[in-house]
C-alpha positions in Angstrom: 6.8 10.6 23.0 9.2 9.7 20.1 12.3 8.0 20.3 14.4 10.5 19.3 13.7 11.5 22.8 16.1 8.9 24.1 17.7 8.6 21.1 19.5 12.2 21.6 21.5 10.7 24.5 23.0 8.0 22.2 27.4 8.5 22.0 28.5 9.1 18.7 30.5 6.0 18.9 28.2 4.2 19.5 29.0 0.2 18.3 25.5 -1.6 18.1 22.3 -1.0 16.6 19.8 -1.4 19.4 21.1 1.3 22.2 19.9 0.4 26.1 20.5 4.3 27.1 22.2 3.5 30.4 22.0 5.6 33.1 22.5 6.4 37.4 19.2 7.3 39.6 21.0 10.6 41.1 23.0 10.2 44.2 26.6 8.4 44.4 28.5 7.9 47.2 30.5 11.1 48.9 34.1 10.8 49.1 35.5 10.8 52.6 37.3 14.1 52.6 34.1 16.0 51.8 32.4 15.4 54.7 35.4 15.9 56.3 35.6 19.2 54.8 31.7 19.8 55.6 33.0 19.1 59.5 35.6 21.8 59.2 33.7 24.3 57.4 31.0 23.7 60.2 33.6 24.1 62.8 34.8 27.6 63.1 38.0 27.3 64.7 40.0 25.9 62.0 39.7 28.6 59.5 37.7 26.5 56.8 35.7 29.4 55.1 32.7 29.1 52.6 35.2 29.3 49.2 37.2 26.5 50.7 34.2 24.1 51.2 32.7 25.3 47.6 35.9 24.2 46.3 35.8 20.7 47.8 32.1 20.3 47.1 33.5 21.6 43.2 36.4 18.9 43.4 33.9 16.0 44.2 30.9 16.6 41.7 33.9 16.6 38.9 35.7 13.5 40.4 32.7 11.7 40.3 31.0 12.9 36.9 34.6 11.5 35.5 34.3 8.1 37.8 30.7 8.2 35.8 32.1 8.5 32.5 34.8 5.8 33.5 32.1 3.6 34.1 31.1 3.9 30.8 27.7 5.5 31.3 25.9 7.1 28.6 24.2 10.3 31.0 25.8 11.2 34.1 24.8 12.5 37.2 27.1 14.5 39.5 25.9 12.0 42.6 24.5 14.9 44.1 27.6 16.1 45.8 26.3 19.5 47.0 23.2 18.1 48.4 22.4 16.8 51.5 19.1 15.1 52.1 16.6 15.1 48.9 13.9 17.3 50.8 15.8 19.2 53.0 18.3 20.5 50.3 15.5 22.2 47.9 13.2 23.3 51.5 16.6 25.7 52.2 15.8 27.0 49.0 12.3 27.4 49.0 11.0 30.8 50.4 8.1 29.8 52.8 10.3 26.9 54.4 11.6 26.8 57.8 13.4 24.2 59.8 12.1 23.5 64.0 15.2 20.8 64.2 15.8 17.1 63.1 12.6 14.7 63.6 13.1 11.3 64.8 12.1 8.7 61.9 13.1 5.0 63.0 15.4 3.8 65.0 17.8 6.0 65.6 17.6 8.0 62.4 16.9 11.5 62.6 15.2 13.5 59.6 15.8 17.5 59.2 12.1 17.7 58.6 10.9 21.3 57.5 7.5 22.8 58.0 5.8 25.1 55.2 5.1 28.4 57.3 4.0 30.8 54.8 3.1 30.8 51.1 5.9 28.8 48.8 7.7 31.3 46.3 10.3 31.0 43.7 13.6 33.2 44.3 16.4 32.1 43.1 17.4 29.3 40.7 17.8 25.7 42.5 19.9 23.9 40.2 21.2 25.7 37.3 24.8 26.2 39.0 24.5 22.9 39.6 23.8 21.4 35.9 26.2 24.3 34.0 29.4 23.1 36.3 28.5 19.2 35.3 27.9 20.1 31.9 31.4 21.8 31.9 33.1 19.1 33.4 31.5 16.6 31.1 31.4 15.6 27.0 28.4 13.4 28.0 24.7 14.2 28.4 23.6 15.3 31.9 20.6 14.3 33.5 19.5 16.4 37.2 17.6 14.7 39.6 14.7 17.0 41.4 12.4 16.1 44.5 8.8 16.3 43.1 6.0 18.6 44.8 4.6 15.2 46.1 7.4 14.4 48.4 8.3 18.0 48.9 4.7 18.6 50.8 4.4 14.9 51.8 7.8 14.7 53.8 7.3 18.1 55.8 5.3 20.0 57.9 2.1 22.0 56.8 1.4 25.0 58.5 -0.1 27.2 56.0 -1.9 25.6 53.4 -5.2 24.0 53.8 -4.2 20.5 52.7 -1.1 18.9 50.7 -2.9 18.7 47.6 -3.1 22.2 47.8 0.4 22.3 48.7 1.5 19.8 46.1 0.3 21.6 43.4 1.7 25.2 44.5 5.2 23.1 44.3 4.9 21.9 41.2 4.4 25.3 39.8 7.5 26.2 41.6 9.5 23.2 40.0 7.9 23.7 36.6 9.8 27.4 37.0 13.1 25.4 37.5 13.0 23.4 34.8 12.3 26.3 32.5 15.6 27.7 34.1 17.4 24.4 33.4 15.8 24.0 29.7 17.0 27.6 29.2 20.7 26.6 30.7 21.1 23.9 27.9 19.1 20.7 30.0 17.6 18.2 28.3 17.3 15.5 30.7 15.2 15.9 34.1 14.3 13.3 36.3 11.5 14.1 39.1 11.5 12.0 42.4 8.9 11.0 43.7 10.0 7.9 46.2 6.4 8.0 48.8 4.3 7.6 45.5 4.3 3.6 45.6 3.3 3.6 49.2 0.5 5.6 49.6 -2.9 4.7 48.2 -4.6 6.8 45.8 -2.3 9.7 45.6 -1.8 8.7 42.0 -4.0 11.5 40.9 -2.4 14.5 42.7 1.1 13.9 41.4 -0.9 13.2 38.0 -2.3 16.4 38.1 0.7 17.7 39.3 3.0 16.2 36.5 0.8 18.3 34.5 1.6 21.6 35.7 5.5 21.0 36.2 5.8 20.1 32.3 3.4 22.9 31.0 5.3 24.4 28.6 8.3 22.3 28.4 9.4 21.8 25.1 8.3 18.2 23.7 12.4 17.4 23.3 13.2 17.3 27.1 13.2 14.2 28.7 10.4 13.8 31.3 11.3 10.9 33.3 9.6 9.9 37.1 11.3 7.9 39.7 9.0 5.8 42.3 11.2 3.6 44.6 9.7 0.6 45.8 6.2 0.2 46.9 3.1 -1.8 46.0 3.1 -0.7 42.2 -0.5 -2.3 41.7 -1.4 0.8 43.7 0.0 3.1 40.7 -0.6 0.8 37.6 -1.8 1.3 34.7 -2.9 4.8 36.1 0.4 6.1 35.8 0.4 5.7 32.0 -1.5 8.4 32.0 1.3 10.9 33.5 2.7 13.4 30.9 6.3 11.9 31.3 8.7 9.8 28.8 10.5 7.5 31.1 9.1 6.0 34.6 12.3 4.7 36.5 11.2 2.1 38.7 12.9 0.1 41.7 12.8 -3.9 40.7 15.9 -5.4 41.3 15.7 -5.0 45.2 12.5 -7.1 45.2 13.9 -9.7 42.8 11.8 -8.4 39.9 8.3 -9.8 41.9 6.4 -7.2 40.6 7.3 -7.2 37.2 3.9 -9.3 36.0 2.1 -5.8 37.3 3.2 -4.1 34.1 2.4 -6.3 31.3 -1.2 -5.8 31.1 -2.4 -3.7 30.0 0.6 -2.7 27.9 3.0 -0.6 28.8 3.1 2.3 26.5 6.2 4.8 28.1 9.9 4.4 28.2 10.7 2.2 31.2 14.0 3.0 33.0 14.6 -0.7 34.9 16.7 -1.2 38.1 18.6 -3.8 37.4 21.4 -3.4 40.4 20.4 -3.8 43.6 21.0 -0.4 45.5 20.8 -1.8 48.9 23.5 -4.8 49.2 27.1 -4.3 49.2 28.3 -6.6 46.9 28.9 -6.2 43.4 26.5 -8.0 40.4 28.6 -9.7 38.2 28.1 -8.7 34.2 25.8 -12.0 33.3 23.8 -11.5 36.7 22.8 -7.8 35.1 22.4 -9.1 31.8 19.5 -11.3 32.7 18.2 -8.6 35.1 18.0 -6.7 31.9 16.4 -9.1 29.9 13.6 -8.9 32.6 12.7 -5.7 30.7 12.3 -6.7 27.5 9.8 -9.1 29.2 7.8 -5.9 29.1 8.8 -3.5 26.5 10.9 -3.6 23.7 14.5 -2.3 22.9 13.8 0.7 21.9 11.6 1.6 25.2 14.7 0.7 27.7 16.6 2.4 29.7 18.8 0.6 32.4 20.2 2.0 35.7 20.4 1.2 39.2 17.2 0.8 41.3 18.0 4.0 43.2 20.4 6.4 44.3 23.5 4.5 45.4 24.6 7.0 48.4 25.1 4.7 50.9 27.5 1.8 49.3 31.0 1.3 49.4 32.2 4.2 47.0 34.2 0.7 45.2 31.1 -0.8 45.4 29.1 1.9 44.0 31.4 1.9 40.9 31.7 -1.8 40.0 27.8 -2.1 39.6 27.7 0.8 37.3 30.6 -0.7 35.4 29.6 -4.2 35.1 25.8 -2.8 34.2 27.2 -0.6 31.1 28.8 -4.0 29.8 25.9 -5.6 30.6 23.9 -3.1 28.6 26.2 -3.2 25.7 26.4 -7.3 25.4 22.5 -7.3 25.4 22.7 -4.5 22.4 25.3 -7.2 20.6 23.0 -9.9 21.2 19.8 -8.0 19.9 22.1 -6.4 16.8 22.5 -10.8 16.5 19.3 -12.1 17.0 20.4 -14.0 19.5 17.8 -12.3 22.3 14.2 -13.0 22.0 11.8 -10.0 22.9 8.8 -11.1 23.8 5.9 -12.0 21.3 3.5 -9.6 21.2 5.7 -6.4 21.7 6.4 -3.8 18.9 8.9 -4.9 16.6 12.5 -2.9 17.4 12.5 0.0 14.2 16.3 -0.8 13.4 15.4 -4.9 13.0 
């Protein structure tokens, strides 16, 4: 890993010397009138065809790409406007994948969930339409969010393989098929999800080993990064380190930065994408709440290892709400980066001394 690696997503323009390469998880809220226009294209009678809901699921990923640019940030996302659910969205897509109906989860919360009824195969691309309309509609970098093997066998049904390690690792060579795909469409930026990872002892190893087939030949100047939501990271740590990826994206902010301690020894040695908005309350950080949320990070690596975004996929906030975090945590970003370029922001002794200081 090199920091050219994140240095490639830095703007022209940009002001300071230190660069926090800031960033969103994936998914953004959806404006009201496309699920209204998913209802009428479900419903038959009112003459909402296939082009017409393409068009409106077109109209959102741009509107929101630009409300990302607005924001200020330095790699957008298109909030995942054309998907659905992270596991059911890529299952549709997945030849060996079928869908029994929704599965009752908590509460009153139903889950799509799909079982795996034959051999997984590779047809047709997932995401490239996907990534070459964002990157059109966009002068900035873009980064695409995909569900990893682990969560893609862990979150379903299997029927046809002997375990999900098994499974797992027939996925990954799927999504390691993708990203070539993406790589070849002009990506340099893909983020793998793996949100179960934190919770489940000892499955470190399997998306280890499966990490290693999904980069195999991936050329070294694509961004790798991993994002585990929250969970008991002592489970993970420090054998994640050891996971052939640039950037681990990691959900802090939500448990007040409690497990932060866990990665400071032994040291740690990737990029670290830090959470630094709460994705689960409805109210807005102000810009000095997010500055010291970022500061947190430096507690553990230095400048030139930090990425800042949201602890996770913002989907179900207030669409306002959704946009004034990701505002207020670009200018929270970029007065760090002034106070660094000033020496007015301590990193912690012991880390690696910033190259541009």
């Amino acid at each position: 890993m090199t920091n050219e690696n994140k240095n490639q997503f830095r703007q022209p323009d940009h002001e300071h010397d230190h660069f926090l390469l800031t960033t969103v998880v994936g998914s953004y809220p959806k404006p009201k009138w496309l699920n209204r226009a998913k209802e009428l294209y479900k419903d038959e009678d009112h003459g909402f065809d296939e082009d017409d809901y393409q068009e409106a699921k077109d109209d959102a990923a741009r509107l929101i790409t630009n409300e990302h640019e607005r924001a200020g940030l330095d790699v957008v996302v298109d909030g995942e406007m054309r998907r659905n659910e992270m596991v059911e969205f890529f299952a549709h897509r997945i030849e060996g994948y079928e869908f029994n109906g929704p599965v009752k989860v908590w509460g009153h919360n139903y889950f799509d969930k799909p079982s795996v009824v034959s051999e997984v195969e590779y047809e047709d691309s997932w995401l490239v339409d996907e990534y070459e309309f964002t990157a059109a509609a966009s002068d900035r970098p873009v980064k695409v969010p995909i569900t990893g093997p682990y969560t893609l066998a862990n979150w379903s049904f299997n029927e046809a393989y002997e375990d999900d390690d098994e499974l797992t690792l027939e996925l990954a060579d799927l999504v390691n098929e993708e990203i070539e795909k993406l790589v070849d469409a002009g990506a340099r930026y893909i983020q793998i999800d793996e949100p179960a990872l934190a919770t489940t002892p000892d499955d470190h190893a399997i998306v280890g080993e499966a990490l290693e087939h999904i980069v195999a030949d991936i050329p070294e100047e694509v961004r790798i990064g991993l994002h585990v939501c929250y969970g008991d990271y002592s489970r993970i740590y420090p054998e994640i380190l050891e996971f052939p990826v640039d950037e681990f994206d990691l959900e802090l902010a939500n448990g007040d930065y409690e497990q932060l301690d866990v990665f400071k020894d032994p040291e740690f040695s990737k990029d670290l994408a830090l959470g630094v908005c709460d994705a689960h309350v409805a109210e807005v950080e102000s810009v000095e709440q997010i500055e010291e949320n970022i500061k947190k990070g430096l507690e553990v690596v230095p400048p030139e290892q930090l990425v800042v975004s949201p602890d996770c996929g913002v989907k179900l906030l207030p669409r306002e709400v959704a946009y004034g975090k990701m505002a207020n945590m670009v200018e929270a970003a970029r007065n760090v980066e002034a106070g660094l370029d000033a020496g007015e922001i301590d990193v912690e002794p012991g880390a690696p001394t910033p190259a541009d200081d």
